[in-house]
C-alpha positions, 0 to 999 in steps of 0.5 A: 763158862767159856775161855773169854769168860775166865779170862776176864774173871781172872782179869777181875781178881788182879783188880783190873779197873779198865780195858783200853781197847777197841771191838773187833770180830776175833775179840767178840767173846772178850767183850761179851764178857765184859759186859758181865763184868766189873772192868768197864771197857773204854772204846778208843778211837786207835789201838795206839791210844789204848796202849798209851791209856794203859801205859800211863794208867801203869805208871801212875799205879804200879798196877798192870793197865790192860789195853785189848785189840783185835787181830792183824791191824789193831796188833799192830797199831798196839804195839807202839804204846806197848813198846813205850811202856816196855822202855819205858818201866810201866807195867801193861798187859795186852791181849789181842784177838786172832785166828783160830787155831785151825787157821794158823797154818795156812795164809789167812785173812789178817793172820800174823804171828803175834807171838813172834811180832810182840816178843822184841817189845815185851818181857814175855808174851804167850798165846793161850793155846788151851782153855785150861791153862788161863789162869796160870797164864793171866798170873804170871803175865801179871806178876811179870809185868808189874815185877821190878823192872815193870813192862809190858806183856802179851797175851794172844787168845785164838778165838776158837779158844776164847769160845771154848768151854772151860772149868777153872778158877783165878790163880790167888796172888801172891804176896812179894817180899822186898829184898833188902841189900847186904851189909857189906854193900851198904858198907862199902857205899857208905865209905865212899859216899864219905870220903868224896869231895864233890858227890852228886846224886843222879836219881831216876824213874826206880826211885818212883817207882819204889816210893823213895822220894822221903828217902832221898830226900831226907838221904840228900839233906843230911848228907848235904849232897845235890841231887839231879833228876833224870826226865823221868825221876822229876819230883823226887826230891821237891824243886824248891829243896836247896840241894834240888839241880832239877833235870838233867837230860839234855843232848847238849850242855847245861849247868848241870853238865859242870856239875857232872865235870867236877864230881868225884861221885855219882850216886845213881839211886833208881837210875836206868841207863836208857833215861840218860845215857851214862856216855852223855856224863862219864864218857870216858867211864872214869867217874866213881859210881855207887849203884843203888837199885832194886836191879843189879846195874846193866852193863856199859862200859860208861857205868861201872859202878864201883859198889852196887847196892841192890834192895829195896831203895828206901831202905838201902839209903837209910841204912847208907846214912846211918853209917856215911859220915860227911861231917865237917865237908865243904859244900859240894861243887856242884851246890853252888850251880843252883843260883845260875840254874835258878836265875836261868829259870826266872829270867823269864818270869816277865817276859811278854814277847809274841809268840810267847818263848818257851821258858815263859809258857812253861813259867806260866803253866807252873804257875797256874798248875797246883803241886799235886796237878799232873801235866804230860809231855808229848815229844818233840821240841817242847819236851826238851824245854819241859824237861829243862823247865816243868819242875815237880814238887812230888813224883808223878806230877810231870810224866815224860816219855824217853825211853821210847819217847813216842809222839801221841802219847799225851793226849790219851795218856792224860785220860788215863791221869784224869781216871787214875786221879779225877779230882787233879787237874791235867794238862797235856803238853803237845807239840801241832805234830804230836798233837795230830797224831793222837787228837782223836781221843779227846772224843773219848775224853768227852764221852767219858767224861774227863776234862782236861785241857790239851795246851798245844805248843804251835810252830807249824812244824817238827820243830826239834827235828829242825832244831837237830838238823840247824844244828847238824847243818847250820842255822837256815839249813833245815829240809822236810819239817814244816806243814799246816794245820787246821783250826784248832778252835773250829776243831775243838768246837766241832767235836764239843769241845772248848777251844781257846787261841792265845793272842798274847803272852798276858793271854795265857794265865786266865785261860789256863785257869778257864779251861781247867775249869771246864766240865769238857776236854779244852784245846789251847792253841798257843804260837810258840817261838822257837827261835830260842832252841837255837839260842839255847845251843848257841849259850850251851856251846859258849858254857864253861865251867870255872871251879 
């Protein structure tokens, strides 16, 4: 048995399903082994689609996804996907392909130090530098990956080292107890929790990644506390609950924002700072805050929070709400905001407008998608308004990027959901520009047959970089952003693939409801009027906030 061969046993006893990746002469014997494997290897068409594949693979599982390059230039290209796993809260492990040891210490062909490269983007990288020590390495860079707060890590494997005889075993896994959070901090949340007037719950991606959402939502309901949701904690209490204040998030004000404006309390359960900068709704670092997390809470000076409740988050909200007495409280200010939230929502239900608004595309989409149907936003501007206007009945159902916020990451990010989930029905949400960044991937999709349907917000242009620069500069004063783009149609069709073009607003319902029936990925290139992002921060300019 060579060191390739163990790694990839080793790799089979974290119960790795899938290998993103693409071939290369440094990863030769990784894939040899491969073969003899259980893991079935997916050949993308980027290194940069891997590393998204593995990136959402994690998120939706809690389960490392394992993305694999070469040396030099498929490192490289990894790295933005790992970088957005790693802000992002996924956990990945990466492995590349290099130079053999003999080579390292004079300039060589594609040689560069990915140790040191990966070490800004990951919570901890090695490379395997005796066949020996490859178990311990593969589960340690496991546990660490998949440890809360989840991420990315690296291995790097020589490939003289990958060829070398080796005797060893898997490292058996071991079994994680939760921590539970102390009685005086449940306490001391609970007091203040009961005393407040006007308290909100903020929840973010923690509270998914714990499988908190019956918690909170039952914590929310006897309590009778609103809730907001970060971008990334969409679904965790359903949109329909009467306390759900859906996303906040936004560079601009919104409803919500006189929510935050008027509260006497934020309980932030499962929120990571890098979702939605505390600056953005405490600048002044003057609001109450409880912490309840599995983490203790980072340091800023707009989030410090007055009791922190680190332990399991499940557990810690039940034991809040057996000592919290919100008995005979007013409603919530910030309850009475639901109405214009929702009204805002619906008023777009009949719109019929050509090029078809962003609300209504997004209004349409939920109609079409079922509860637990999975829809993933690209970036750019149609991110901002999926943000403001997908809402989720469960987690997991609409997965944003923001924490790196990388563009490309919809379209093989859908493929890994289509594995992960093969009977859900998912839609990849794009802008034109994000779309060809990572368009080659649905040849992947079609050769591994996961049908999905790649919904293409068309405005010939980065549009949210334009609507930041109107609004920086002036409505008419945008400079760089615009380009052209092929037929999308022709391109589906040229890759076999199924192309739809909506020419009306009534258009796009039955085709949705079409492409998610196909056996083939589909493309559904739909005109998008953006004329409503400047609308929209001309409203949030003129919005007050009357208590």
């Amino acid at each position: 048995m060579n060191t390739a061969e163990l790694l990839v046993k080793c790799l089979e006893n974290e119960g790795v399903e899938y290998v993103f990746g693409l071939p290369g002469e440094e990863n030769l014997h990784v894939l040899e082994a491969l073969k003899k494997s259980s893991i079935k290897f997916i050949t993308t068409r980027h290194e940069q689609g891997a590393a998204f594949m593995a990136d959402v693979y994690g998120r939706l599982t809690g389960k490392a996804g394992v993305c694999l390059s070469t040396l030099g230039p498929g490192a490289t290209n990894l790295m933005t996907g790992v970088a957005d796993a790693n802000l992002d809260g996924a956990p990945l492990v990466a492995i590349t392909g290099q130079v053999g040891t003999d080579r390292m210490h004079i300039e060589s062909h594609q040689y560069l130090d990915l140790v040191a490269m990966f070490a800004p983007v990951t919570k901890w990288n090695k490379q395997i530098v005796r066949p020996s020590i490859t178990p311990e390495l593969v589960r340690k860079a496991f546990k660490r990956s998949q440890a809360e707060k989840p991420g990315a890590v690296h291995i790097d494997l020589p490939e003289n080292i990958a060829a070398m005889a080796v005797e060893g075993r898997p490292l058996q896994k071991d079994n994680i107890q939760k921590t539970y959070a102390s009685f005086a901090s449940i306490r001391a949340a609970a007091a203040l929790i009961s005393q407040a007037i006007n308290p909100i719950i903020l929840v973010g991606n923690g509270a998914i990644r714990a499988h908190a959402s019956d918690a909170v939502t039952q914590f929310a309901t006897q309590l009778n506390i609103p809730v907001v949701n970060t971008f990334m904690g969409k679904g965790v209490i359903p949109y329909t609950h009467p306390l759900a204040l859906w996303s906040v998030g936004l560079q601009q004000r919104d409803f919500i924002t006189c929510g935050f404006d008027n509260t006497d309390l934020v309980i932030a359960i499962g929120y990571d700072l890098i979702e939605f900068s505390p600056k953005k709704w405490n600048p002044e670092g003057n609001i109450p805050i409880v912490h309840i997390a599995a983490n203790p809470a980072e340091i800023d000076s707009s989030y410090i929070a007055k009791v922190e409740v680190i332990g399991d988050i499940s557990d810690s909200v039940n034991e809040i709400l057996k000592v919290a007495d919100r008995q005979g409280k007013a409603n919530p200010y910030a309850i009475s905001l639901r109405a214009n939230i929702r009204a805002d929502y619906e008023d777009y239900a009949h719109d019929d407008g050509f090029p078809i608004k962003p609300q209504k595309l997004i209004y349409d989409l939920r109609q079409v998608m079922r509860p637990d149907d999975i829809v993933i936003s690209d970036v750019g501007a149609h991110k901002m308004w999926m943000a403001r206007h997908y809402h989720c009945y469960s987690p997991n159902t609409c997965l944003i990027s923001n924490g790196f916020a990388a563009m490309g990451i919809a379209i093989p990010g859908a493929l890994a959901a289509k594995l992960v989930y093969p009977d859900r029905k998912v839609v990849a949400v794009t802008g034109d520009g994000g779309f060809m960044m990572n368009c080659q991937e649905l040849e992947t999709a079609l050769r591994v047959g996961t049908p999905y349907v790649t919904l293409i917000f068309n405005d010939g242009g980065y549009g949210l970089i334009e609507w930041k620069q109107e609004n920086q500069f002036g409505v008419g004063n945008s400079s760089f952003v615009h380009f052209g783009n092929p037929d999308f149609v022709k391109l589906a069709e040229s890759m076999g693939l199924k192309g739809y073009r909506v020419e009306a607003t009534s258009d796009l319902i039955p085709m949705l409801k079409d492409a998610l029936n196909q056996n083939v990925p589909a493309i559904i290139d739909c005109r998008v009027d953006y004329r409503e992002n400047r609308r929209f921060s001309q409203k949030a300019g003129e919005l007050s906030c009357n208590i």
